[in-house]
C-alpha positions as CSV (number, residue, x, y, z in Angstrom):
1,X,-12.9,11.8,7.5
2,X,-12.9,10.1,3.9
3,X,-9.6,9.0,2.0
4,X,-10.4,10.0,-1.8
5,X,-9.5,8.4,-4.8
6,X,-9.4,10.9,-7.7
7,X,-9.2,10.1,-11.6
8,X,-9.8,13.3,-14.1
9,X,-10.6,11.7,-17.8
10,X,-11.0,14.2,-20.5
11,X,-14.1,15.5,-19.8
12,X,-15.4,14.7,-16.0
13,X,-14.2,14.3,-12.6
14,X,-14.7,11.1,-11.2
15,X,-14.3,10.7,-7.0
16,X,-14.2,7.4,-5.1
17,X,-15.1,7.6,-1.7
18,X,-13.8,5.1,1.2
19,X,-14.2,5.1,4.3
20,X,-11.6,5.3,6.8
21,X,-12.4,2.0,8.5
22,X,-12.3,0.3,5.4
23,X,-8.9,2.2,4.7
24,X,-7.5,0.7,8.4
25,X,-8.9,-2.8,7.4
26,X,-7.0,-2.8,4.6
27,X,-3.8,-1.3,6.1
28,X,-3.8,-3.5,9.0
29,X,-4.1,-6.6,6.6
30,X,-1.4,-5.6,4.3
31,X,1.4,-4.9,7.7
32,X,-0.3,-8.8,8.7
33,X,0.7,-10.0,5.1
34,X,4.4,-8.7,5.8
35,X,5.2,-9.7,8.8
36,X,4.0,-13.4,8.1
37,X,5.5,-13.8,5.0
38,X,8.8,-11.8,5.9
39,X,8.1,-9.3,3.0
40,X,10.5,-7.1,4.8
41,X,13.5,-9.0,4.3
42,X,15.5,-8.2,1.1
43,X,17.9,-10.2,-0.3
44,X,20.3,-8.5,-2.1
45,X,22.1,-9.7,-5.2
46,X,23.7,-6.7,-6.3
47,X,24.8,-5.0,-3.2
48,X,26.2,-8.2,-1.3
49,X,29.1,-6.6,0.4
50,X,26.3,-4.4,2.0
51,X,24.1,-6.4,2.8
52,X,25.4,-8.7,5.6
């Protein structure tokens, strides 16, 4: 199974392939990169009464 990347310019079809262990590598770093630098926390300036 390949995750596909698909562009269509004005005349051709151009297809990226990748495959999935490189797509897991990549998801795995990016849910690392949030929950060390707390990406999931939002601050809200505009909503404060909601946001206790």
């Amino acid at each position: 199974m390949n995750v596909h990347f698909m562009a269509v310019p004005a005349d051709r079809m151009v297809t990226v392939d990748i495959p999935v262990a490189v797509y897991e590598i990549l998801h795995v770093t990016v849910v690392l990169l949030i929950a060390r630098h707390d990406i999931t926390e939002i601050h809200c300036f505009c909503f404060n009464e909601q946001c206790e």
